[in-house]
C-alpha positions as CSV (number, residue, x, y, z in Angstrom):
1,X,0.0,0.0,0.0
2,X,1.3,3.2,-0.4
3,X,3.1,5.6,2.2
4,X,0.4,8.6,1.0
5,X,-2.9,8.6,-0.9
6,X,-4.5,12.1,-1.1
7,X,-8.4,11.7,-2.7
8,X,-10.0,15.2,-3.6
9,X,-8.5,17.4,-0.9
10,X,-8.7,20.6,-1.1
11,X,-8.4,23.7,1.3
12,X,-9.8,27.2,0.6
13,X,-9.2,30.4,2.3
14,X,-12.2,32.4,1.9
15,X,-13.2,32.4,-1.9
16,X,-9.6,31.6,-3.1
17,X,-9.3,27.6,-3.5
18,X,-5.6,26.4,-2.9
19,X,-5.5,23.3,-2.9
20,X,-7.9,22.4,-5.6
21,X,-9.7,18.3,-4.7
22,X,-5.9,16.9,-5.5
23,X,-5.5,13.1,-6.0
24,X,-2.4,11.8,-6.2
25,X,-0.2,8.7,-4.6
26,X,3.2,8.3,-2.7
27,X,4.6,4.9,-2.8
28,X,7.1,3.6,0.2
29,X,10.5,4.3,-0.2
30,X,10.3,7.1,-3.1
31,X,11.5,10.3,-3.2
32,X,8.5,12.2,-5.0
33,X,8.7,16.0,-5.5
34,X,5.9,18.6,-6.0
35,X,7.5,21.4,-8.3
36,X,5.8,25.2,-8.8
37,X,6.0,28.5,-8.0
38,X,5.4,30.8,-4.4
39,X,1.5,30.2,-4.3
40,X,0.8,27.3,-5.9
41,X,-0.5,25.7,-2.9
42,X,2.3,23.2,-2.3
43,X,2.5,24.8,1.7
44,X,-1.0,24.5,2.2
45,X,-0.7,20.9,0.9
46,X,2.0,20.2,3.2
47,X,0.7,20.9,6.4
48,X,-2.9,19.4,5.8
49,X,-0.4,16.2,5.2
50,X,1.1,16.7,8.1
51,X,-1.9,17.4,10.9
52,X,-1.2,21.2,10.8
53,X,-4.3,22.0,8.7
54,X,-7.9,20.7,8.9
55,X,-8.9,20.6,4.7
56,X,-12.1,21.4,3.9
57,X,-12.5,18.5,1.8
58,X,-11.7,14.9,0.9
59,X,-9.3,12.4,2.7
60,X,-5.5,11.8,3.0
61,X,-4.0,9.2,4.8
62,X,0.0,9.1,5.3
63,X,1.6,5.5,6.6
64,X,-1.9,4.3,6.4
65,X,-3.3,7.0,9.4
66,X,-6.0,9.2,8.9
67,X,-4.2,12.5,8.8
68,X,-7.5,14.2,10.7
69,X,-9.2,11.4,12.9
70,X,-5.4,9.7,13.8
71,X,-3.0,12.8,13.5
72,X,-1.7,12.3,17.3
73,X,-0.2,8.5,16.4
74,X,0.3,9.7,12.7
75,X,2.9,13.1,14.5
76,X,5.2,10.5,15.7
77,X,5.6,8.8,12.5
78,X,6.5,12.1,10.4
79,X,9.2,14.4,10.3
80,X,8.6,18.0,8.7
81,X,10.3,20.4,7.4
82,X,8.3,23.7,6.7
83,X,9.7,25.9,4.5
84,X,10.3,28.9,7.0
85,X,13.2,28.4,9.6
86,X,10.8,27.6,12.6
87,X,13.2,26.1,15.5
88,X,14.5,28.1,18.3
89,X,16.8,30.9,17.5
90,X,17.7,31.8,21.1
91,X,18.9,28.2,21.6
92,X,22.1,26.5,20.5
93,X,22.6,24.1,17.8
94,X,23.2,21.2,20.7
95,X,19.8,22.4,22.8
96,X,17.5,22.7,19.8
97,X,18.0,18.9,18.7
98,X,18.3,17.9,22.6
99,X,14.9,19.9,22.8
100,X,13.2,17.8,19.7
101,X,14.6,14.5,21.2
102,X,12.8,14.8,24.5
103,X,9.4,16.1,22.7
104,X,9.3,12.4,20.6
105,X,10.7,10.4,24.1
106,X,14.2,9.9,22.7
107,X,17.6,11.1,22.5
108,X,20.6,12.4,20.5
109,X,22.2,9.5,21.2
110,X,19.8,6.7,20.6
111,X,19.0,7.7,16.9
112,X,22.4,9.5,16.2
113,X,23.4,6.9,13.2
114,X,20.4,8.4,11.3
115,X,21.3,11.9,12.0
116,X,25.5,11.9,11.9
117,X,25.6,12.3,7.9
118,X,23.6,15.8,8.1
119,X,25.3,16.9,12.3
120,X,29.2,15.8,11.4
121,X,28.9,19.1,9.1
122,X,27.4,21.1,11.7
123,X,28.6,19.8,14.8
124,X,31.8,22.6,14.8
125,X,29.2,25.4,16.0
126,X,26.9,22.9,18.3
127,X,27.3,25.7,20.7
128,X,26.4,28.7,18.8
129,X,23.0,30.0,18.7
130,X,20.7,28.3,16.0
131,X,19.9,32.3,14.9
132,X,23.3,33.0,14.6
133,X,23.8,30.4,11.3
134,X,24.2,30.4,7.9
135,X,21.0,29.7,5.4
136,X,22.6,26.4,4.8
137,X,23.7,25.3,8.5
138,X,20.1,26.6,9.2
139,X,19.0,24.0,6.4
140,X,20.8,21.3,7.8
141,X,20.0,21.4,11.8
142,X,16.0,21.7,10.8
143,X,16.4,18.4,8.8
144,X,18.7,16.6,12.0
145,X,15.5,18.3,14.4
146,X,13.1,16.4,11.5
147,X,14.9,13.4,12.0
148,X,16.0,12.8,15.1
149,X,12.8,10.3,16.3
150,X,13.6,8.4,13.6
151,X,10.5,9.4,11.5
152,X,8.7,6.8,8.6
153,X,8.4,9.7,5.6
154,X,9.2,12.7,5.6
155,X,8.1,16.4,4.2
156,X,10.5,19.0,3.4
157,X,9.0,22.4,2.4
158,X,11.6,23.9,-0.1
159,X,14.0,22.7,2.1
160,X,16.9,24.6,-0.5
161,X,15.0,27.8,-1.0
162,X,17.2,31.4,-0.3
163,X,20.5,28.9,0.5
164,X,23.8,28.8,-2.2
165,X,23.9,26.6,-4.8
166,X,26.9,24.1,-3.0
167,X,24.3,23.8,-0.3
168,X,21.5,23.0,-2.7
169,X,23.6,20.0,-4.3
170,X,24.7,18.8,-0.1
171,X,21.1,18.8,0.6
172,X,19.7,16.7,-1.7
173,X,22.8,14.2,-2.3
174,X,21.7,14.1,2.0
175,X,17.9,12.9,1.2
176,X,19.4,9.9,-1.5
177,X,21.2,8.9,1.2
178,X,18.4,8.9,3.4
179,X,16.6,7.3,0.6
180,X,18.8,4.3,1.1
181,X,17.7,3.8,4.5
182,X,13.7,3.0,3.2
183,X,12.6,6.7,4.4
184,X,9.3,8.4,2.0
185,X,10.9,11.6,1.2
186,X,8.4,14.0,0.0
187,X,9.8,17.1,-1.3
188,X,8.5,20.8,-2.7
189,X,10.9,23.3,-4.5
190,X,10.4,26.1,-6.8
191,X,13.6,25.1,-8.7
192,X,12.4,23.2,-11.7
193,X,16.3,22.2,-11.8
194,X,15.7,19.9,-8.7
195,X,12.5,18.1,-10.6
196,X,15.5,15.4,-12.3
197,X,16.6,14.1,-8.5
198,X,13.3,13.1,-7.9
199,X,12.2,9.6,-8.6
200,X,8.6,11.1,-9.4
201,X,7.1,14.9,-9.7
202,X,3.6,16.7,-9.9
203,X,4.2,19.5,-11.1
204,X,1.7,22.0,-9.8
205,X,0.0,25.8,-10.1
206,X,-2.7,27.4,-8.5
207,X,-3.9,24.3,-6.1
208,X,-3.7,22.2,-9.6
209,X,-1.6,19.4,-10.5
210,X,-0.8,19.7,-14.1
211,X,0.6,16.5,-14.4
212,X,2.1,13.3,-12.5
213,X,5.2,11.1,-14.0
214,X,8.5,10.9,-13.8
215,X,10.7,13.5,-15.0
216,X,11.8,11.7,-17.7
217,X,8.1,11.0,-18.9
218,X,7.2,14.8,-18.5
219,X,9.9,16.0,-20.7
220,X,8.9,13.5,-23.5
221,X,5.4,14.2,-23.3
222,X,6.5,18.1,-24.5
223,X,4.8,17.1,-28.2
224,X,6.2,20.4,-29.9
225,X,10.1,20.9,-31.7
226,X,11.0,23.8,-29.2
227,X,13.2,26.7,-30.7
228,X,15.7,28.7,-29.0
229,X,16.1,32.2,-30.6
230,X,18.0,35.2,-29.8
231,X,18.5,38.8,-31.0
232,X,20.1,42.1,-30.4
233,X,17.2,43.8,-29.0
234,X,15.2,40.9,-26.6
235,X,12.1,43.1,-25.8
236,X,11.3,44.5,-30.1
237,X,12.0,40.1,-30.4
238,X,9.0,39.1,-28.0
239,X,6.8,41.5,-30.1
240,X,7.6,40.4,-33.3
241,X,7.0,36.3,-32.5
242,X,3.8,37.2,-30.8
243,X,2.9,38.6,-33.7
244,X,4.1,36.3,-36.1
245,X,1.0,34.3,-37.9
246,X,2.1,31.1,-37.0
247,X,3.0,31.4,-32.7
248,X,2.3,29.0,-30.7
249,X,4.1,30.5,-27.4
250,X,6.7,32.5,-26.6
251,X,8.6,32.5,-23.3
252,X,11.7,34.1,-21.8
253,X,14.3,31.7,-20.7
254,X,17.6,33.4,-19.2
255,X,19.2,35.8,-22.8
256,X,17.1,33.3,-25.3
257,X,13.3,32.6,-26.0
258,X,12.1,29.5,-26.3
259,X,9.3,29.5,-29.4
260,X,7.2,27.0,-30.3
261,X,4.8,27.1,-33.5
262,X,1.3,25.9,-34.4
263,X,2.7,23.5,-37.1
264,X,4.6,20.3,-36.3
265,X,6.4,21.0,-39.3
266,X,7.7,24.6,-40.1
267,X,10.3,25.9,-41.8
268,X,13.2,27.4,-38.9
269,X,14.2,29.9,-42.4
270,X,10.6,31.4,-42.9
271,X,10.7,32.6,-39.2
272,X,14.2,34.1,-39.6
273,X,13.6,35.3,-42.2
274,X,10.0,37.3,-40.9
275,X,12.4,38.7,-38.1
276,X,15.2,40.1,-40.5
277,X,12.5,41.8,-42.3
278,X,11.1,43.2,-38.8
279,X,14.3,44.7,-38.9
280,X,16.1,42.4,-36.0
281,X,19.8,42.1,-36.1
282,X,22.4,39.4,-34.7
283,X,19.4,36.9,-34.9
284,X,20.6,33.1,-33.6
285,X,18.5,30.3,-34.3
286,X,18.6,26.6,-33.0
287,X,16.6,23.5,-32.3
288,X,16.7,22.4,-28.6
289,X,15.3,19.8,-25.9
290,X,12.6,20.6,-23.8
291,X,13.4,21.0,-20.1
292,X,11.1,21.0,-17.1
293,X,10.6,24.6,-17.3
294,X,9.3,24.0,-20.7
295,X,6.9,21.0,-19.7
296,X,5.2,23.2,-16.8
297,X,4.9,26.4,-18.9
298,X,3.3,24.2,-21.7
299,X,0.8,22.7,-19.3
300,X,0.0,25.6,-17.4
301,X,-1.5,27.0,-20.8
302,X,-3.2,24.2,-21.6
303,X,-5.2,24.4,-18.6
304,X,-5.7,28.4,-19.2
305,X,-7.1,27.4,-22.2
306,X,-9.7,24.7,-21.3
């Protein structure tokens, strides 16, 4: 049986929906990540997963527990993550995961094998004040605190968000490795570069998911050749491919755009040369994969347009 099954939940705050009746599976064991932007409603997700939020709506169950009518056995069983640094700034490094141990009826000690991997990096400063550290020390003493009662599955809300990019890669090469040791890792980020280290993704927008697979399967399910083009003047290029007859979307991606047309089959020399007549200079040209980024942006208009 799977470690989650979420049927129709959904939560609303007033008249704006965010999570929007979501139905979706974790098995045991996998590392599954829900990838989208701030407001998606992956936070709101979270904590209704977790016991922190009653939905208005449907069931979940995580490690087979009611998450509403068995949330007090279901809290020992989970370890979270939330997204904003929530442990105790005015204590030490030492005293916050001493502190978490006694809440779950254990100790440092007694589960340290799970935790040494993530506390050998921050053990050096086990004295200084938890306040006092870097985003990425921060990062890694809330996951120890997560894990230090030995928790079943566990939910990490953008866990790498606002920390540097040698943190970033720490982190999640930390979660394989808990992996390894049969934990559910379930994971949200607004990266769409961390979708490829998860064995599975939704990727969702505005309390939707837009689609469930691996990454692998999301990328080859982008049914369009995908153009890169760039000019001298970025802004007078947007205007003239949203104009051009034959668009099928245009989006900015870093100093190129990435175009696709409403033909399967188009000619790449009719659209450079509509753009040299619009007068665009230094125009480059090429045929690329689709990414993630390009997957979710695809599928987020589809559903615009339904």
């Amino acid at each position: 049986m799977p470690a989650v099954v979420v049927k129709n939940l959904t939560k609303k705050y007033g008249d704006i929906v965010a999570v929007n009746a979501l139905n979706f599976s974790v098995a045991k064991g996998e590392l599954f990540g829900f990838i989208g932007p701030d407001g998606a409603g992956k936070t709101s997700l979270f904590r209704m997963l977790t016991t922190l939020l009653l939905p208005d709506g449907g069931t979940a169950t995580v490690n087979h527990l009611d998450v509403e009518k068995e949330y007090k056995k279901l809290r020992t069983q989970l370890g979270y993550m939330p997204g904003r640094f929530s442990l105790y700034q005015d204590l030490s490094v030492e005293e916050n995961l001493k502190f978490f141990a006694s809440v779950f009826g254990t100790t440092i000690e007694e589960n340290y094998d799970l935790i040494k991997d993530v506390y050998t990096q921050i053990a050096p400063f086990k004295k200084r004040r938890a306040g006092q550290l870097s985003g990425g020390m921060k990062q890694k003493l809330a996951l120890s605190c997560a894990l230090i009662h030995k928790p079943e599955i566990l939910f990490l809300d953008e866990p790498t968000t606002g920390v540097d990019a040698v943190s970033r890669r720490e982190f999640w090469e930390m979660l394989k490795r808990l992996q390894k040791r049969d934990i559910t890792i379930v994971v949200s980020t607004p990266y769409m570069d961390e979708a490829s280290l998860c064995d599975r993704i939704a990727l969702i927008q505005s309390g939707n998911i837009l689609g469930i697979d691996t990454p692998q399967n999301i990328v080859k399910s982008f049914d369009r050749p995908l153009l890169a083009v760039k000019a001298k003047k970025t802004y007078e290029l947007i205007v003239a491919l949203r104009t051009f007859p034959h668009t099928h979307s245009v989006f900015p991606f870093g100093e190129f755009l990435h175009y696709t047309d409403q033909r399967i089959n188009f000619s790449i020399d009719e659209i450079r040369n509509y753009l040299v007549e619009r007068n665009l200079q230094q125009v480059e040209m090429k045929l690329i994969e689709p990414n993630i980024e390009d997957c979710f942006m695809s599928l987020m208009e589809k559903q615009n347009n339904e």
